[in-house]
Backbone as a chain_set.jsonl record, in Angstrom:
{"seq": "XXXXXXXXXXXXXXXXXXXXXXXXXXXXXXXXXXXXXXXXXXXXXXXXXXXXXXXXXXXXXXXXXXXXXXXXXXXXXXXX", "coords": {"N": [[4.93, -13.326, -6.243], [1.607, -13.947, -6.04], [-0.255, -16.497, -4.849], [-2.776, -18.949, -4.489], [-2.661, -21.443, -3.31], [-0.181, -23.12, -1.341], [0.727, -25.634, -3.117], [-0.226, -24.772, -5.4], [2.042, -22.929, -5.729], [3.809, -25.169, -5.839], [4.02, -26.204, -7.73], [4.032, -24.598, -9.895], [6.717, -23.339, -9.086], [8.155, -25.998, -9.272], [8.163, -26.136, -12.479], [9.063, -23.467, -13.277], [11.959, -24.163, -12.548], [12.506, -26.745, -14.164], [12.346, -25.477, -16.654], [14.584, -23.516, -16.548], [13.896, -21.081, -15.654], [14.844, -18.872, -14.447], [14.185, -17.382, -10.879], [11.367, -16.69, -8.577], [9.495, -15.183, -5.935], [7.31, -16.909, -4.117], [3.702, -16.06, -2.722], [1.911, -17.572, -1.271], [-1.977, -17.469, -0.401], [-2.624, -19.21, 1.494], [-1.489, -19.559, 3.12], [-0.213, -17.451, 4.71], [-0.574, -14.874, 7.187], [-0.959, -12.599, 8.241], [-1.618, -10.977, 10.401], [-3.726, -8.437, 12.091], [-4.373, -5.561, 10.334], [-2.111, -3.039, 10.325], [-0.979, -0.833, 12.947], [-2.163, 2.488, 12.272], [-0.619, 6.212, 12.279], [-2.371, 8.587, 13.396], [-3.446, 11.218, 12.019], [-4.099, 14.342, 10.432], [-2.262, 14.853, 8.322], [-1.522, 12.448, 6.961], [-2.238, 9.374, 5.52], [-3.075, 6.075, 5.696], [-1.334, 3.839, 3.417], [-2.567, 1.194, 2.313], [-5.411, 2.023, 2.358], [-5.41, 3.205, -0.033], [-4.964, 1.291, -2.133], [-6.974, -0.447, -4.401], [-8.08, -3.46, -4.372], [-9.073, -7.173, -4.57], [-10.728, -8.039, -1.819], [-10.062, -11.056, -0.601], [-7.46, -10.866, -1.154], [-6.253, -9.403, 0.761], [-4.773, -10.177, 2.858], [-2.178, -10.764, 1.288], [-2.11, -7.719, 0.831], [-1.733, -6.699, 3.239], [1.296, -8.067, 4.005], [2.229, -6.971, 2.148], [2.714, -4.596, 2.501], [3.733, -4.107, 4.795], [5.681, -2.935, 8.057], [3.291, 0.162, 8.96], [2.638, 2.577, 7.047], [2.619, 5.128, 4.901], [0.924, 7.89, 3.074], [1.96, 11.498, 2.329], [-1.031, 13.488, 3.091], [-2.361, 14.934, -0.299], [-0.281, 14.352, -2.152], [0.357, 13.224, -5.243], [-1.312, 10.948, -6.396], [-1.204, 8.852, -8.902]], "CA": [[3.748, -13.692, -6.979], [0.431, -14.299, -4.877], [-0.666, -17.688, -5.512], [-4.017, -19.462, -3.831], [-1.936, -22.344, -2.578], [1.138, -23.406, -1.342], [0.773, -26.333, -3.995], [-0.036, -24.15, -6.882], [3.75, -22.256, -6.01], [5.106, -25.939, -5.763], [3.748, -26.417, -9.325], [4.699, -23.356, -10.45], [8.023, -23.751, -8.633], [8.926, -27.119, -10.581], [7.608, -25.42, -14.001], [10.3, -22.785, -13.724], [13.461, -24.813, -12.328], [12.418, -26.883, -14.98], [12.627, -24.309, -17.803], [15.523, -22.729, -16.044], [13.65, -19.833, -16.083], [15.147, -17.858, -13.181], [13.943, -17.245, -9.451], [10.993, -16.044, -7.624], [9.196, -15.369, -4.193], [5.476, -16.708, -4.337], [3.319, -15.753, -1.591], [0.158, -18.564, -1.065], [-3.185, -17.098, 0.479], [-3.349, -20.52, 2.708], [0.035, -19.685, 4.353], [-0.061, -16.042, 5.305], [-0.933, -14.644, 8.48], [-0.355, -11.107, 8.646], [-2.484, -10.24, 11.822], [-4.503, -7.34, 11.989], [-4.327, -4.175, 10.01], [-1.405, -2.462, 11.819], [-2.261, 0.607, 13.349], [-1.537, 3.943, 11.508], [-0.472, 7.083, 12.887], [-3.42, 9.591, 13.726], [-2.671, 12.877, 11.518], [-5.223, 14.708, 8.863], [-1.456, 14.837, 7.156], [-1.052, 10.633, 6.872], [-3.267, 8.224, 4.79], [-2.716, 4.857, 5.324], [-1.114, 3.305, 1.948], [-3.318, 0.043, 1.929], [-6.476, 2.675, 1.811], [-5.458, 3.822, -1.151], [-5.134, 0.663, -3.282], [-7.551, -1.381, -5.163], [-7.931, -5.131, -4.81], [-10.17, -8.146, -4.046], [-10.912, -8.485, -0.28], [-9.671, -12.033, -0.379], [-6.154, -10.396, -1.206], [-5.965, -8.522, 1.431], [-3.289, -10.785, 3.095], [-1.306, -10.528, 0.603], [-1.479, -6.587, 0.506], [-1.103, -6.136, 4.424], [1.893, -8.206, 4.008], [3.319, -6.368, 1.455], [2.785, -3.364, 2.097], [4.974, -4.255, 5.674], [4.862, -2.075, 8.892], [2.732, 1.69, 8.795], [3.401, 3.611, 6.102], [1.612, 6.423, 4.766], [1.295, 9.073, 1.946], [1.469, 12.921, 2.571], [-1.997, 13.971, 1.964], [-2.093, 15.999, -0.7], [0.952, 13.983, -2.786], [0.292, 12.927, -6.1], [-1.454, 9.329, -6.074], [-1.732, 8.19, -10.03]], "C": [[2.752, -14.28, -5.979], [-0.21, -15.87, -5.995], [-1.755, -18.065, -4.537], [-3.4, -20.31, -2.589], [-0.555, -22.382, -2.273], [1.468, -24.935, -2.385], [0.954, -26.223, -5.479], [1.643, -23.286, -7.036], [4.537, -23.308, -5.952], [4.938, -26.245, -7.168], [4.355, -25.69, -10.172], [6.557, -23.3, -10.191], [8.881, -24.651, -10.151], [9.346, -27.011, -11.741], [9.373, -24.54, -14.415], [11.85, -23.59, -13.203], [12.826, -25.974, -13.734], [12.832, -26.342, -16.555], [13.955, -23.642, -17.109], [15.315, -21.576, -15.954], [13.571, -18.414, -15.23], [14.319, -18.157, -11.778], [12.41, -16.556, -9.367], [10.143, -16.266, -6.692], [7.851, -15.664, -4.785], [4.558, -16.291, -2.435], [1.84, -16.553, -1.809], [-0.42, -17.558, -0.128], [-2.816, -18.062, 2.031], [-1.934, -19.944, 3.563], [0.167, -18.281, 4.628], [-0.868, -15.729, 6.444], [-0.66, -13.076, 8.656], [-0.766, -10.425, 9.875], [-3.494, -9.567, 11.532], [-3.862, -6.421, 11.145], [-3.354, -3.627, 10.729], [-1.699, -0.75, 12.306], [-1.182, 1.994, 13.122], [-1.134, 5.29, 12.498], [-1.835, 8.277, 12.643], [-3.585, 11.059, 13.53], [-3.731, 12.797, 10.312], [-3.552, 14.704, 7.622], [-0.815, 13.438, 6.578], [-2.143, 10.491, 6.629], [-2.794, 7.292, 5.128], [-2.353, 4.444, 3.558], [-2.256, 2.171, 0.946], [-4.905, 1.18, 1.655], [-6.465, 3.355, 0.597], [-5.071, 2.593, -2.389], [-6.273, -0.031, -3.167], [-7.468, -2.477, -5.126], [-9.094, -5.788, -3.915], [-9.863, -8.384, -2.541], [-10.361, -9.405, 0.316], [-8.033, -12.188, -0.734], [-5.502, -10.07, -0.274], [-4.695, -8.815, 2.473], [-2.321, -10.385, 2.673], [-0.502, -8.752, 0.555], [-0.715, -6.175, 2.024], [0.475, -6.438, 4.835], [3.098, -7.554, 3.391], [3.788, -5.048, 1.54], [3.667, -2.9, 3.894], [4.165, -3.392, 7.023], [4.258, -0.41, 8.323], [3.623, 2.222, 7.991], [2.204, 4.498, 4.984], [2.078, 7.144, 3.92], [1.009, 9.878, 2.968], [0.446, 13.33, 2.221], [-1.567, 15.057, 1.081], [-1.172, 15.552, -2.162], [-0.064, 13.148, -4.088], [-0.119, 11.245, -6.578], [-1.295, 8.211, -7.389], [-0.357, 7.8, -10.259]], "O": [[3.15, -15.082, -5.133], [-0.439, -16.101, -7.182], [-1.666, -17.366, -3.527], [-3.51, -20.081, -1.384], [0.235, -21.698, -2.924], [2.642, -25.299, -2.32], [1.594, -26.826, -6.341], [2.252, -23.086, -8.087], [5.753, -23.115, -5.969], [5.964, -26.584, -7.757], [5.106, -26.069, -11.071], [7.409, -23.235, -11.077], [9.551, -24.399, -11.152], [10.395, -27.458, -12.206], [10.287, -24.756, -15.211], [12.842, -23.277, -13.862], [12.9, -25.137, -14.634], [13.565, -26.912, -17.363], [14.133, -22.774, -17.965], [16.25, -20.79, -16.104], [12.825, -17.436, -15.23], [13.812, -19.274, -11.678], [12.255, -15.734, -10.27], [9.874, -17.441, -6.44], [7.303, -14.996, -5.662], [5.044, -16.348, -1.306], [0.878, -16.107, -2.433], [0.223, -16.919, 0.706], [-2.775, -17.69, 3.203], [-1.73, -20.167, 4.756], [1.371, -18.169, 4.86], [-1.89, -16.39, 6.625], [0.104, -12.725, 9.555], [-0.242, -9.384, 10.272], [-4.268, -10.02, 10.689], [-2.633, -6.462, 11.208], [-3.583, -3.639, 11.938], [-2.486, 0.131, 11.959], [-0.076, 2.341, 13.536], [-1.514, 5.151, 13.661], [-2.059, 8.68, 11.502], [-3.785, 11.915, 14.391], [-4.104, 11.877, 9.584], [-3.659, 14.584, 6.401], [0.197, 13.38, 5.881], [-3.073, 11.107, 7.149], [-1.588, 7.408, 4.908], [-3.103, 4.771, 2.639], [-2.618, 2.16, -0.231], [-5.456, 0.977, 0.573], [-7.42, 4.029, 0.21], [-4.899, 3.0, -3.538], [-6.706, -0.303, -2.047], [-6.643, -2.891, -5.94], [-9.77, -5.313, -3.003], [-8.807, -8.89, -2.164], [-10.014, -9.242, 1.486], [-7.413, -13.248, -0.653], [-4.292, -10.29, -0.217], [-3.858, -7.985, 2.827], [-1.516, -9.72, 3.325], [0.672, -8.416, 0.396], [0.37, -5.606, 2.147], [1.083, -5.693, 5.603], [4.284, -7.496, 3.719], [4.743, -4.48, 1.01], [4.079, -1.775, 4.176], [2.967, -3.174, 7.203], [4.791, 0.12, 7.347], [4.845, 2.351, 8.057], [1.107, 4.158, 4.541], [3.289, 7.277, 3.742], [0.354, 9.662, 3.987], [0.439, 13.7, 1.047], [-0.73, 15.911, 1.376], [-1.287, 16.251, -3.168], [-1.101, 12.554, -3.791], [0.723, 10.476, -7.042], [-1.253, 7.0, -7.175], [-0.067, 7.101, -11.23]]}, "num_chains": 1, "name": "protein.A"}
């Protein structure tokens, strides 16, 4: 779960051990670091993945992180 802070996932945190309401990973803006963009392979048959989603700019942490090292659709492959 992408959270703003690392305060708002200790809030959130408490909330659910509280409720007993299971486990999970948050990922704060303020605490990510992902680097740069990592660098794609150079083929008309590879897209980058992250060019093909949707989200707020100020995410973008979050997606480079998630979306790990290079990885790429087949152009051509079915995107919806």
């Amino acid at each position: 779960v992408v959270v703003d802070t690392d305060e708002t996932a200790a809030v959130l945190l408490r909330e659910l051990q509280r409720a007993n309401a299971g486990r999970v990973t948050f990922m704060p803006l303020n605490r990510l670091r992902p680097g740069p963009d990592p660098a794609y392979p150079q083929s008309d048959d590879v897209i980058p993945i992250i060019s093909r989603l949707k989200f707020a700019e100020h995410l973008r942490p979050a997606f480079v992180q998630a979306t790990g090292p290079p990885r790429g659709v087949v152009r051509g492959a079915d995107m919806r």
